[in-house]
DRENDREN-605792 format. One line per 10 residues: number of its first residue (from 1); for each residue x, y, z of N, C-alpha, C. Coordinates in Angstrom, 1 decimal. Layout:
<sites>
NUM	X:Y:Z:X:Y:Z:X:Y:Z  ...
</sites>
This chain:
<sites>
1	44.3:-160.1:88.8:43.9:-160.3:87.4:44.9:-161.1:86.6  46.2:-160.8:87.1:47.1:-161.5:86.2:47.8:-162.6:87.0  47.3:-163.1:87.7:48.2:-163.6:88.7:48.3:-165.6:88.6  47.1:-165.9:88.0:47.3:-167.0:87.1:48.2:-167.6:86.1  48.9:-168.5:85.8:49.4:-168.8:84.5:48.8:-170.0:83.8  48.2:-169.8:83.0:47.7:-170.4:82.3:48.2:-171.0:81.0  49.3:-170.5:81.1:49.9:-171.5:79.8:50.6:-172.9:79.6  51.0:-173.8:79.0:51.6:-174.7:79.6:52.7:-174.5:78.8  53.6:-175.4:79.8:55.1:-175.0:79.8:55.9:-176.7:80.3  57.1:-176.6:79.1:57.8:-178.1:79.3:58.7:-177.5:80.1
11	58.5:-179.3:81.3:60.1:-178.6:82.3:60.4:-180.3:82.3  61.6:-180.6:82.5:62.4:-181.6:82.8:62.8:-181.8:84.0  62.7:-183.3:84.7:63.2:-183.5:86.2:64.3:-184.5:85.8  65.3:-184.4:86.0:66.7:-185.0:86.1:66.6:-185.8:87.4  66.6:-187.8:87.1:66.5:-188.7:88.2:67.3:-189.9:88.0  66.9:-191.1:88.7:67.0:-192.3:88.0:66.2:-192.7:87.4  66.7:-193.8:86.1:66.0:-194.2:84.9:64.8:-194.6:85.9  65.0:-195.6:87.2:63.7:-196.0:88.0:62.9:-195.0:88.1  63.0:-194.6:88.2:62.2:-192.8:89.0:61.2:-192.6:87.5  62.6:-192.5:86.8:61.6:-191.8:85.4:60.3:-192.7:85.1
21	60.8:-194.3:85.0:59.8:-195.4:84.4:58.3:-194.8:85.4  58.8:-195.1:86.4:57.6:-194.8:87.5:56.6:-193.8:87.0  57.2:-192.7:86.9:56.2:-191.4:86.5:56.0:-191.5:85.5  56.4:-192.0:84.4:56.0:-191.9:82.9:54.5:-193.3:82.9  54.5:-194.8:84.0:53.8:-195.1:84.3:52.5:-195.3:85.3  53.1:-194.4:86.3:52.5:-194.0:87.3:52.2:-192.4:87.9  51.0:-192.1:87.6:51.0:-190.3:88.2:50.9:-190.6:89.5  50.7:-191.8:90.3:51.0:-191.8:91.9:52.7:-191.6:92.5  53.3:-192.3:91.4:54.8:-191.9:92.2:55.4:-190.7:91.9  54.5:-189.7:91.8:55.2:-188.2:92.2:55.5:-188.0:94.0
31	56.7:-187.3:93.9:56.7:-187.1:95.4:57.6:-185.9:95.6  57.5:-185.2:96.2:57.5:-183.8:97.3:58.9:-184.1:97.5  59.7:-182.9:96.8:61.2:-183.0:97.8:60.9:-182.5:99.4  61.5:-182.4:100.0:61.3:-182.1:101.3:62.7:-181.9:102.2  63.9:-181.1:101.7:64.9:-180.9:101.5:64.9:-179.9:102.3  65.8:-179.3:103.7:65.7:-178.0:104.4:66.3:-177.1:103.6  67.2:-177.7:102.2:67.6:-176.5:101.5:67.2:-176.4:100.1  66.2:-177.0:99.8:65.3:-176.4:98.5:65.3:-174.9:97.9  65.8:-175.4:97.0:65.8:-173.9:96.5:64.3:-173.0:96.7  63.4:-173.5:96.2:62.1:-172.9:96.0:61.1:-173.4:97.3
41	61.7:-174.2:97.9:60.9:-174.7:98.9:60.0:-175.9:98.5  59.5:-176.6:99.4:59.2:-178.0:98.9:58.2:-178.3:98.5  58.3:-179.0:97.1:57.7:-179.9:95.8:58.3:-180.5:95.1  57.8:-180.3:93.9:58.4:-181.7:92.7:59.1:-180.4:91.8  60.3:-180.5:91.3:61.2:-179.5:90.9:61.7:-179.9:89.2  61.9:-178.6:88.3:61.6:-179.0:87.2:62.7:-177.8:86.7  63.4:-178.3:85.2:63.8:-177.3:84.8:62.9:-177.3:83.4  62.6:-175.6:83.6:62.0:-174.9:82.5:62.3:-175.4:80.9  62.2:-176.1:80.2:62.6:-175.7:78.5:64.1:-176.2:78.7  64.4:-177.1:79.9:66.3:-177.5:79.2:66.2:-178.8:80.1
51	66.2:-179.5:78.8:66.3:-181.0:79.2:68.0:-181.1:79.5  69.1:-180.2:78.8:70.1:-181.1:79.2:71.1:-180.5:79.9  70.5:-179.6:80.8:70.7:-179.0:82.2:70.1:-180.0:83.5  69.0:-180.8:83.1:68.2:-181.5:84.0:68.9:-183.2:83.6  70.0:-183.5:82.4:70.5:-184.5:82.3:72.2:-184.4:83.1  72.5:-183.1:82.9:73.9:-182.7:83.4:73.6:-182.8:85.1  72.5:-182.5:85.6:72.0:-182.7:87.3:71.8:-184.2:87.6  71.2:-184.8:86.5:71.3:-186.3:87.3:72.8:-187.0:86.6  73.3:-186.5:86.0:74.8:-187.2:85.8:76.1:-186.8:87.0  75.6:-185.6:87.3:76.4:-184.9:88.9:76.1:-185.9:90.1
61	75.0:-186.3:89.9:74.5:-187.1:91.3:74.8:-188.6:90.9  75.0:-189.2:90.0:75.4:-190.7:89.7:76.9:-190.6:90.3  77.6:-189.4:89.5:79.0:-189.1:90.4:79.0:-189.6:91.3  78.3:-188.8:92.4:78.6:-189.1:93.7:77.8:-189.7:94.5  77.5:-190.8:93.8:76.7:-192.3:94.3:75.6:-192.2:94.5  74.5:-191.1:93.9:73.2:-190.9:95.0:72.3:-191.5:94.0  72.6:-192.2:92.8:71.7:-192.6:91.5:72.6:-193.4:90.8  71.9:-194.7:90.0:73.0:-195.2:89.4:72.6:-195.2:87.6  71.1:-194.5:87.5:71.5:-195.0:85.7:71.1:-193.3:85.6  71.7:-192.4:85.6:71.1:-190.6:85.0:70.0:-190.7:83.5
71	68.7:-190.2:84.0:67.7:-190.0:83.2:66.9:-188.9:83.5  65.8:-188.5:82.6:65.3:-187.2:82.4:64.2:-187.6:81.7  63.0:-187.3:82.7:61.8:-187.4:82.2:61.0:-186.0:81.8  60.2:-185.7:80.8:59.6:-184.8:80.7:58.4:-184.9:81.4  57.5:-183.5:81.4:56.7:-183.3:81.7:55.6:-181.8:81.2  54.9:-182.2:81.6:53.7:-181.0:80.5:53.0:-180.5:81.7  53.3:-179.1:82.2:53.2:-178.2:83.8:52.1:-177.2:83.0  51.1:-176.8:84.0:50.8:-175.2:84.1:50.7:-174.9:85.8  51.1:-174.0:85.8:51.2:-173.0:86.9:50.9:-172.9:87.6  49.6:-172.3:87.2:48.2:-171.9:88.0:48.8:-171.1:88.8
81	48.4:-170.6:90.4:48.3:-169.8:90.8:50.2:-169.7:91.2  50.9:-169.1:90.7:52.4:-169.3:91.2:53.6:-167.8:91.3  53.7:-168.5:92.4:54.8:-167.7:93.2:56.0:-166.9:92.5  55.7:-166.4:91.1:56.6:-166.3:90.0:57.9:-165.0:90.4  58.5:-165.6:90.7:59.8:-164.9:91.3:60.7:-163.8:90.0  60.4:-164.1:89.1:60.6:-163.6:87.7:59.3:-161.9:87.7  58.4:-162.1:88.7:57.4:-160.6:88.9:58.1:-160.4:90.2  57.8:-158.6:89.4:58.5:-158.0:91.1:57.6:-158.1:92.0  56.3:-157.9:91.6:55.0:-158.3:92.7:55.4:-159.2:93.7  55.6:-160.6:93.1:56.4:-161.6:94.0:57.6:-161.6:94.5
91	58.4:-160.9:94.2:59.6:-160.5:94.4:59.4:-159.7:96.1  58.6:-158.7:96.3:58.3:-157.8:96.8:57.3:-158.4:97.9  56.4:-159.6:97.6:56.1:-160.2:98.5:56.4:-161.4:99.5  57.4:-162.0:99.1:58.7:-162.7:99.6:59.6:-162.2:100.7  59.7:-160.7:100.2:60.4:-160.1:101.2:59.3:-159.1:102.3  58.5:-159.2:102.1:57.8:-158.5:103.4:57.5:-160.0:104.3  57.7:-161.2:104.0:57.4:-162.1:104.8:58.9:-162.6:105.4  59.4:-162.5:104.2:60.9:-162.5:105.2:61.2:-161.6:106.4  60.8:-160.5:106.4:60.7:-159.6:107.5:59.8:-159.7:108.6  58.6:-159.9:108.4:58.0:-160.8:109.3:58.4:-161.9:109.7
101	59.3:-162.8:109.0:59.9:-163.9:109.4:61.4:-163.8:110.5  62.5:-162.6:110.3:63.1:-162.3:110.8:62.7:-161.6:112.1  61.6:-160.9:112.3:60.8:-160.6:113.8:60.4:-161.5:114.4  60.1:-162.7:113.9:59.5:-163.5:114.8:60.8:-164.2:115.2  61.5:-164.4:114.8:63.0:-165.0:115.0:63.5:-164.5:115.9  63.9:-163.1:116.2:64.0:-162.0:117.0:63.7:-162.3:118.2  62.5:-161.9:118.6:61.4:-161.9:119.3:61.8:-163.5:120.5  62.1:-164.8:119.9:62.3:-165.6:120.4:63.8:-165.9:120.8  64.4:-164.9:119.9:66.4:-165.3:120.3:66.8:-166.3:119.6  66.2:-166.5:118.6:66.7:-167.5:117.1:67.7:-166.7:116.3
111	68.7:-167.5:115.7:69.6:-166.8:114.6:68.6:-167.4:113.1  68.6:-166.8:112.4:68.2:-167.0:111.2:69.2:-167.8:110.0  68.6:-168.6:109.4:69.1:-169.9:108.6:69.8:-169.1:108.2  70.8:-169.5:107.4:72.0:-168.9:106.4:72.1:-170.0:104.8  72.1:-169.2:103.7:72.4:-170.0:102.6:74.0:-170.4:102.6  74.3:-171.6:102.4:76.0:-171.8:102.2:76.5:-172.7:101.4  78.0:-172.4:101.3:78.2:-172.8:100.1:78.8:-174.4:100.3  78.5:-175.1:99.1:79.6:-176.5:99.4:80.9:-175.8:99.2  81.5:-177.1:100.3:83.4:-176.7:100.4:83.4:-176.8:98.8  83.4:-178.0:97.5:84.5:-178.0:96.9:83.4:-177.1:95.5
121	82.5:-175.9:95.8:82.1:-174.9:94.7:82.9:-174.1:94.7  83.6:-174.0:93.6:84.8:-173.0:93.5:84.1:-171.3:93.1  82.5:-171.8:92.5:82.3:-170.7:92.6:81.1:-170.1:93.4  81.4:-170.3:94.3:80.4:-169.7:95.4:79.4:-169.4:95.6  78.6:-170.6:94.6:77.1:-170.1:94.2:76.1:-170.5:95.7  76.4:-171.1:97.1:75.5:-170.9:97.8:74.5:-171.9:97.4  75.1:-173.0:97.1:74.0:-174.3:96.9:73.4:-174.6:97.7  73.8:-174.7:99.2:72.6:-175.1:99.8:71.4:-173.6:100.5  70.4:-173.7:99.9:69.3:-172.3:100.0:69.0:-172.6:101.2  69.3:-173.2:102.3:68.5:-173.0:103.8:68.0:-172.0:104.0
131	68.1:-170.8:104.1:67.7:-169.5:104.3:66.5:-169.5:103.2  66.3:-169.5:101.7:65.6:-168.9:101.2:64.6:-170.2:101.3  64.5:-171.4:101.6:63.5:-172.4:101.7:62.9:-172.0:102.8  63.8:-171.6:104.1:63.1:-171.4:105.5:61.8:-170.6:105.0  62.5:-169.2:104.5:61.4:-168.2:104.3:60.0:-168.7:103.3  60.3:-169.1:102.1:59.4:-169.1:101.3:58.6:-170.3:102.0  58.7:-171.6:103.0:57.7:-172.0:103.2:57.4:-171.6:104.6  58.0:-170.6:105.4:57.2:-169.5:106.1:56.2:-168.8:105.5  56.4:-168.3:104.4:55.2:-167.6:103.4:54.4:-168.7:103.5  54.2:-170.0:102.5:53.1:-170.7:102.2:52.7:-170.9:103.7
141	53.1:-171.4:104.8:52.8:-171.9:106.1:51.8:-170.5:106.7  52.4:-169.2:107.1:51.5:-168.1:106.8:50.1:-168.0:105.8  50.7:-167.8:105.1:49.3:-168.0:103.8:48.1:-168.6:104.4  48.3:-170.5:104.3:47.4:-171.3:104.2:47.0:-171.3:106.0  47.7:-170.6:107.0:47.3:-170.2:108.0:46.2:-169.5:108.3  46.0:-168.4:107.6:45.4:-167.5:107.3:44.2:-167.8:106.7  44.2:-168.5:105.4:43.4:-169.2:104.8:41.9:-169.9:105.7  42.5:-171.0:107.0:42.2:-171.9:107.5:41.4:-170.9:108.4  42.0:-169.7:109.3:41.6:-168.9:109.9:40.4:-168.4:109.2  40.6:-168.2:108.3:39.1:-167.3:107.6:38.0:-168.1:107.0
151	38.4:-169.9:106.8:37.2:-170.4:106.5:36.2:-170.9:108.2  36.9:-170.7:108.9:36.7:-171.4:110.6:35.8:-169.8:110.6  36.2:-168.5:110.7:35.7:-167.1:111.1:34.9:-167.2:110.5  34.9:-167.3:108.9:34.1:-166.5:107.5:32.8:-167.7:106.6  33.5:-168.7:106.9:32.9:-169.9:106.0:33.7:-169.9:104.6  34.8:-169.1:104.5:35.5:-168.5:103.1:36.2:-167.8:103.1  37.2:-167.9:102.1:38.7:-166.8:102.4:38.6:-166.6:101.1  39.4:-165.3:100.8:39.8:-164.5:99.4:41.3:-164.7:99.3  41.8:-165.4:100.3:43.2:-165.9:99.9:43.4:-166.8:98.7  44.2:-167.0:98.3:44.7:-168.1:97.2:46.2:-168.8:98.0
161	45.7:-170.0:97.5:47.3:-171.2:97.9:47.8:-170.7:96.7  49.2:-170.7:97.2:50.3:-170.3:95.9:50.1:-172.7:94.9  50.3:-172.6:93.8:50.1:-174.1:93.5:51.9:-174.3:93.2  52.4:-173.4:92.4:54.3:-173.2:92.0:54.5:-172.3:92.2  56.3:-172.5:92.1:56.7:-171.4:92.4:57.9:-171.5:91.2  58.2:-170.3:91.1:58.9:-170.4:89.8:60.4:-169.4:89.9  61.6:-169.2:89.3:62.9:-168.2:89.4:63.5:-168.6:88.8  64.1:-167.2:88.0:65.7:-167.8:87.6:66.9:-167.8:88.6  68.0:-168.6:88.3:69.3:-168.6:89.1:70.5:-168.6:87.7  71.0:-167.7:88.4:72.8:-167.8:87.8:73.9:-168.2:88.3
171	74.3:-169.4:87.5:75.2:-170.6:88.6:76.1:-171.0:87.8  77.3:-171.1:88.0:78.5:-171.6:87.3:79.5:-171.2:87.4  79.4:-169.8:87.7:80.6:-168.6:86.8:80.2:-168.5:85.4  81.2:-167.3:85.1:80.9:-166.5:83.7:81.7:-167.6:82.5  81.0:-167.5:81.6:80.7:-168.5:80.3:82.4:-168.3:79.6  82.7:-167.1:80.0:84.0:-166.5:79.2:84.4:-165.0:80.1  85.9:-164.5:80.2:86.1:-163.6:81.2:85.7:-162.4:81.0  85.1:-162.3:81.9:84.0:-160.6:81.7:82.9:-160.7:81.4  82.2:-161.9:81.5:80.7:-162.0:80.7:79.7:-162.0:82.4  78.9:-161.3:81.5:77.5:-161.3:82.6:76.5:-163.0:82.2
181	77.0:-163.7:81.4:76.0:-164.5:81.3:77.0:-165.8:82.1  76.0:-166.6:82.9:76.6:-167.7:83.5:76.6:-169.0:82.8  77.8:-169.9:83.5:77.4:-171.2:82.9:76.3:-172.2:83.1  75.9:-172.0:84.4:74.7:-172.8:84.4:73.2:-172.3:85.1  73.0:-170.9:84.0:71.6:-170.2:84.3:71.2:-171.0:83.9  69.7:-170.7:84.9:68.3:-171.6:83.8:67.2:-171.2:85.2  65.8:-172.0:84.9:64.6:-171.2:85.4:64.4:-172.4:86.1  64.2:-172.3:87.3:63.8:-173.7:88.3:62.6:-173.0:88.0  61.5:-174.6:88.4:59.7:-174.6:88.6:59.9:-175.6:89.8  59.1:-175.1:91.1:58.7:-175.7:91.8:57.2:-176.2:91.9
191	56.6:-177.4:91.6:55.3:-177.4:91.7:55.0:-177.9:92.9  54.0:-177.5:93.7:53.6:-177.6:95.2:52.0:-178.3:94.6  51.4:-177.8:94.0:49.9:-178.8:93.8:50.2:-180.1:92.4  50.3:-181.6:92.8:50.6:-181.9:91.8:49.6:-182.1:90.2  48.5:-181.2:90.5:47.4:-181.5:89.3:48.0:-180.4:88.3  49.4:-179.6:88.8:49.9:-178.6:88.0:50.5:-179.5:86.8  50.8:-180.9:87.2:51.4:-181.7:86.2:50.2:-182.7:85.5  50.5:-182.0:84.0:49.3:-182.8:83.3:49.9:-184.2:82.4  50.7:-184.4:82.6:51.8:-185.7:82.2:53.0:-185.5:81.9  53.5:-187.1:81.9:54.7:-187.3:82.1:55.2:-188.1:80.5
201	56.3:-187.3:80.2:56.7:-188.2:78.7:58.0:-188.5:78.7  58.7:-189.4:77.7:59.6:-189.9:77.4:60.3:-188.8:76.8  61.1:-188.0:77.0:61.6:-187.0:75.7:62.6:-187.5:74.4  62.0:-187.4:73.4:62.6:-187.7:71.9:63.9:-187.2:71.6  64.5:-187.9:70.9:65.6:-187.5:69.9:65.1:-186.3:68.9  66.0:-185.4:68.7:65.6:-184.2:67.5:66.2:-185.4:66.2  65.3:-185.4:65.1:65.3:-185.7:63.6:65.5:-184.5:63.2  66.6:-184.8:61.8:66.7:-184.0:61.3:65.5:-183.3:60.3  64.9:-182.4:60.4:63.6:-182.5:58.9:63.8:-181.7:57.8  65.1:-181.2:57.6:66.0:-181.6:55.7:65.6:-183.2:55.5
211	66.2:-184.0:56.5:66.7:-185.4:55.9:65.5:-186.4:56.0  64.5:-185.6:56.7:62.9:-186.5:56.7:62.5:-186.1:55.4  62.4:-185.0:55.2:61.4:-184.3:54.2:62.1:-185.1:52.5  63.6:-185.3:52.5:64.3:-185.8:51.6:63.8:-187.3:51.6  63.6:-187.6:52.0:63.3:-189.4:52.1:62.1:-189.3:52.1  61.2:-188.5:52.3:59.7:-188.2:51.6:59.5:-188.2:50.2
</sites>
């Protein structure tokens, strides 16, 4: 009953300015990360409501040569059916597939991915998620398994494809000594169906509106 999101929600993708022009003129040049260490597992990845979290990501990667002009396009997302990591429901169903994921691993004499950290993260935040990408697209692979199984058996499944997936992360270290809040929280969106993106925009300068309303 509640398992829809129906609201829309601004998230920002931190790229090259090329990247940005593209999408803001093209809805075909969206494209699928496909990363073995995706955080959320693979789609088009967005930060929730912080454009300049998603500008500080593509200025990290011009650093180190992977982009040459850092830009940040917006975008205007709904949900739909999503994997919202922020519910314990989904919380709770992530991990029963991880466990079914770790038996089947078992079973064949596989070690299971490991999340690890870059050498020069001083703070051990475990950047690269190999482990939690393995699993979560073990889940959707499962899922739409299942799915395929019951329209071949049934003519129709009661399953649903997850469309995003959505979580918060706490990444940085603490803001100041002893604080529970980090420096670089914030709420990843992964979209897996791209009709979850209803456009792409340029994002605006804030005006002041004291100094509009004054010159009115």
């Amino acid at each position: 009953m509640y398992d829809s999101r129906p609201n829309l929600i601004i998230g920002f993708h931190g790229c090259d300015e090329t990247v940005k022009q593209k999408l803001i003129n093209s809805s075909s040049s969206i494209q699928k990360s496909k990363k073995p260490y995706d955080w959320l597992g693979h789609g088009m990845y967005f930060w929730e409501n912080n454009h300049d979290r998603a500008m500080e990501w593509a200025t990290e990667k011009k650093k180190r040569g992977e982009i040459a002009t850092p830009a940040v396009v917006g975008a205007i997302l709904q949900l739909g059916y999503c994997c919202d990591l922020l519910d314990s429901r989904y919380v709770q169903l992530l991990k029963e597939y991880y466990n079914l994921m770790a038996d089947a691993y078992k079973i064949v004499g596989r070690e299971l991915p490991q999340n690890k950290n870059l050498s020069h993260d001083v703070h051990k935040d475990r950047i690269l998620r190999v482990l939690d990408c393995t699993v979560i697209e073990y889940m959707h692979d499962e899922i739409y398994d299942r799915y395929k199984q019951d329209i071949f058996n049934k003519g129709f499944s009661d399953l649903k494809i997850f469309e995003s997936t959505r979580c918060v992360f706490t990444e940085g270290g603490p803001i100041y000594k002893g604080a529970g809040i980090f420096e670089k929280s914030h709420i990843q969106i992964c979209i897996r169906n791209p009709d979850c993106i209803k456009g792409f925009f340029n994002p605006r300068k804030s005006t002041s509106f004291n100094s509009w309303v004054e010159r009115k």
